[in-house]
Every structure is written in structure tokens, then in C-alpha cells.
C-alpha positions as CSV (number, residue, x, y, z in Angstrom):
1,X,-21.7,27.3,86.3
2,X,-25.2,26.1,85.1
3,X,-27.3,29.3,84.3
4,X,-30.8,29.4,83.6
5,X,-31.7,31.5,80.2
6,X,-35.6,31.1,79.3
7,X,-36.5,28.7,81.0
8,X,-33.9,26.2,80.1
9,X,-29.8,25.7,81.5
10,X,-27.5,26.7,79.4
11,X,-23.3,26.3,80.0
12,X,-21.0,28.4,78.9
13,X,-17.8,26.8,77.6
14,X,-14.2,28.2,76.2
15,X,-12.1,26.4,73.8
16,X,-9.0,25.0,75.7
17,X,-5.7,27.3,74.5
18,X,-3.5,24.8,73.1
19,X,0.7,25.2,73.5
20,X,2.3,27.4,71.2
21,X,-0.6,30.2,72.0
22,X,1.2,33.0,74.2
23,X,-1.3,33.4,76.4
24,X,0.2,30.1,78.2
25,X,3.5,32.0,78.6
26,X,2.0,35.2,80.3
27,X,2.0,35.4,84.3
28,X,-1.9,35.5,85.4
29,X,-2.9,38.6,87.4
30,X,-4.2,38.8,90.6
31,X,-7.7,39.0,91.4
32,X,-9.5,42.0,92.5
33,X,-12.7,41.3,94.8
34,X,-13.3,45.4,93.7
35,X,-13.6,44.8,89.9
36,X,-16.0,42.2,88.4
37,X,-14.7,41.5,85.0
38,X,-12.9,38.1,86.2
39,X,-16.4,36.2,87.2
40,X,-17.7,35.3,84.2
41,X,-14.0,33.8,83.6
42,X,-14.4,31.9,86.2
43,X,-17.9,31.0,85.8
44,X,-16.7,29.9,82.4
45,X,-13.3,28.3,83.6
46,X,-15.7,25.8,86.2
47,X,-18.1,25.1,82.9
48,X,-15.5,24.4,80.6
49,X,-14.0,21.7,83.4
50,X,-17.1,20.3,83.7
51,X,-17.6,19.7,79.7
52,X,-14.3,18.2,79.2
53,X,-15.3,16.1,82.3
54,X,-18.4,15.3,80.5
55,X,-17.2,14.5,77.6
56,X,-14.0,13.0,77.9
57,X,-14.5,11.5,81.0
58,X,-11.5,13.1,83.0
59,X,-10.3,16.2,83.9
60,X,-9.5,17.4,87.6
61,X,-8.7,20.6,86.9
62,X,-8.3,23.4,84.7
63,X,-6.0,27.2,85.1
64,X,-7.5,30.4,83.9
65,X,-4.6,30.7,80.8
66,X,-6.4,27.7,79.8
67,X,-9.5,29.3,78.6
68,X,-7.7,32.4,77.7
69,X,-8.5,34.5,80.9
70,X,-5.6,36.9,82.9
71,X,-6.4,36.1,86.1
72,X,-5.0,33.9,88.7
73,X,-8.0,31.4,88.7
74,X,-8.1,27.8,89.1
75,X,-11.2,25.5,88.6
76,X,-11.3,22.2,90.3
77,X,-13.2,18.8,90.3
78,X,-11.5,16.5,92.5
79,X,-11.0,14.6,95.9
80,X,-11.1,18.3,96.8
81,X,-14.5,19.2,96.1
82,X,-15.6,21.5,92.7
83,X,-15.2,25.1,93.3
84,X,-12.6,28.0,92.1
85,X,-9.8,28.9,93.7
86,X,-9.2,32.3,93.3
87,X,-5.8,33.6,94.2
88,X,-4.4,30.1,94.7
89,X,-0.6,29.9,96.4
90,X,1.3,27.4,97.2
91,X,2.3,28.2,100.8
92,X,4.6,25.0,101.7
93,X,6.1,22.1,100.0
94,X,7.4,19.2,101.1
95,X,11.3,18.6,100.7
96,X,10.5,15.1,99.6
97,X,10.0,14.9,95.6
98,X,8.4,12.1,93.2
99,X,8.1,11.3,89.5
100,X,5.1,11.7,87.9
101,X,3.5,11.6,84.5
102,X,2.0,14.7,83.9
103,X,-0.4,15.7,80.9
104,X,-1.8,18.4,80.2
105,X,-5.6,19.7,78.4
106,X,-3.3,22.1,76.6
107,X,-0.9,19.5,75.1
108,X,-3.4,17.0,74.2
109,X,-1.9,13.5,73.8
110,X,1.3,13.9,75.7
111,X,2.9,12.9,78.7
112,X,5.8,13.9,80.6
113,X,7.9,12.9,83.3
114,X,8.0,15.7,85.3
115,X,9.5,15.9,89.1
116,X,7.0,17.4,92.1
117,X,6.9,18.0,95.7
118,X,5.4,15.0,97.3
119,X,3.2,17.1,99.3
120,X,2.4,20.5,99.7
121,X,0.0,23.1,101.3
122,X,-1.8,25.2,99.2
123,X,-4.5,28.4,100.2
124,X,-7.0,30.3,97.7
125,X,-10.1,32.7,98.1
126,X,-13.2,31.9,97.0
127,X,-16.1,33.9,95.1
128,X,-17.0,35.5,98.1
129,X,-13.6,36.4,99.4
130,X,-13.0,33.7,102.2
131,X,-9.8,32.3,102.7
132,X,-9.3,28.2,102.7
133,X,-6.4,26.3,103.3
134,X,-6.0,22.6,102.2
135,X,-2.5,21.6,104.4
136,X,-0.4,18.8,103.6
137,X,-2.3,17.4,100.3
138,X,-1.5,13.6,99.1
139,X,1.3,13.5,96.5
140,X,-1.8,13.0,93.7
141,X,-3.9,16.2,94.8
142,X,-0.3,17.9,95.7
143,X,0.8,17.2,91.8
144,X,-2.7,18.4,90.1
145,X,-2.8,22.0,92.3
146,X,1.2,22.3,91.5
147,X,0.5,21.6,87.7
148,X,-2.3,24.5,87.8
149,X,-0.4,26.9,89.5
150,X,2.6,26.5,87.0
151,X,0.0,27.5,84.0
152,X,-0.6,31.1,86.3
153,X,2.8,31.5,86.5
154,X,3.2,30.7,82.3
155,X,4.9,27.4,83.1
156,X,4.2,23.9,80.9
157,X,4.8,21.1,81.9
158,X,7.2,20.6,79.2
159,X,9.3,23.2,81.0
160,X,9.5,20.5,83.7
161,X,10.6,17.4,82.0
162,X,13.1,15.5,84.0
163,X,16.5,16.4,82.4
164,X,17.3,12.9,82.2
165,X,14.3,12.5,79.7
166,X,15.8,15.7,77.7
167,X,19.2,14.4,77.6
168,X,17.6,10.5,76.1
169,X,15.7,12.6,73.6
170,X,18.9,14.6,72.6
171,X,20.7,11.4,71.7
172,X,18.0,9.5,70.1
């Protein structure tokens, strides 16, 4: 978030944790509206979205273990809207699955097949504790919140590579 220090706007922005850090393998913890230690990560998460945005010209969204932080915090900037979901779930999926190439901020330069739920519904708090639902997302918004929520639950999306991709690899 854009905060105003003397006079002038200043952003706060993480570097992005990049594979082979643990913190990408640790399960995120749930938010507690009682403490206040995770809004300045999130604050941060939403500022280091809109940087990469910036200057890379992409970037839809972005998980907490991404910039380091322990809780279950998602930043997006997408057909969605731009906010943070906070306490994100996915709540139903579709029983109809698709290919997709996924990358990944945290595995710069690579792509992976990966297979996905074709839709889902997905529901998250937001900084003031309100609950929203987004039911039935398209399979390219139903992809980007299923490849966030995998990083709160230490999941890559290397850990999803279509085996049939493993197994060419293996015989190359």
C-alpha cells in the first residue's frame, strides 16, 4: 500500500523468496484479526505485487511465503479486483480438470505443465474482517487463486508437474 512519509509516497517492497528457501515449504498460519503483526505483511505482500507489476509488466498475484511472511495471505491484481485475501480457502472445485502452464515469481524463468480444477469457488476475509465469496471462477482466475493457495499450504508448482512430463524428463 502507498504510504505517505514527509510529504512524499513511499512503497514498501520484499524481495521475492526464490525455491530452495524453506520458507516456501512451511504451511502459512492463520490470521488472527486479535494480533496485528500480519498487516504490515500484507501491506507489504499488495506493494511488492504492485512493483513486480510495475516493473515487469505482469504479475496477478502474489502468497505471503512469497515475501517471507507466516500467514495465510494472498495479494491480488486481477480480473478480480486488487485487495488481500486474508484467510483464503478454497471451498469447491469443479470435477472437470485442464492443463495449464504455470510459472511461478518464485521459479523465475520456468514453466510447468501442471493439471487444475477448471473452476472453483474460493472465500477470504478482508482487512476489516468481512467475508467474500467469489463462486464458480473462470478456469484462468480458478488456476491463479489455486496456484496461491498451494504456496500457503508449502506447495510448488513443481510438486504439480503432470507425471507424464516427469516420466519424458526421466528418459531424456
Amino acid at each position: 500500500m502507498l504510504r505517505r512519509i514527509e510529504g512524499r509516497v513511499e512503497m514498501t517492497v520484499r524481495e521475492v523468496v526464490l525455491i530452495g528457501d524453506t520458507r516456501l515449504r512451511q504451511t502459512a498460519q492463520a490470521v488472527d484479526f486479535a494480533a496485528h503483526d500480519w498487516r504490515q505483511d500484507a501491506m507489504d505482500l499488495a506493494d511488492t505485487l504492485a512493483d513486480l507489476k510495475a516493473r515487469l509488466g505482469f504479475g496477478r498475484g502474489l502468497a505471503g511465503p512469497q515475501i517471507g511472511s507466516c500467514w495465510r495471505l494472498i495479494a491480488f491484481d486481477c480480473h478480480l479486483g486488487t485487495f488481500v485475501a486474508i484467510n483464503p480457502r478454497i471451498t469447491w472445485r469443479s470435477s472437470e480438470t485442464f492443463s495449464v502452464l504455470d510459472d511461478c515469481f518464485s521459479i523465475p524463468g520456468r514453466k510447468v505443465p501442471v493439471m487444475r480444477s477448471r473452476s472453483i469457488t474460493f472465500e477470504y476475509l478482508d482487512f476489516d474482517g468481512q467475508a467474500h465469496v467469489f463462486e464458480r471462477l473462470e478456469p484462468d482466475l480458478a488456476e491463479l487463486v489455486q496456484h496461491e493457495v498451494d504456496h500457503l499450504d508449502g506447495i510448488l508448482m513443481v510438486d504439480r508437474a503432470r507425471a507424464e512430463t516427469l516420466e519424458h524428463r526421466a528418459r531424456s
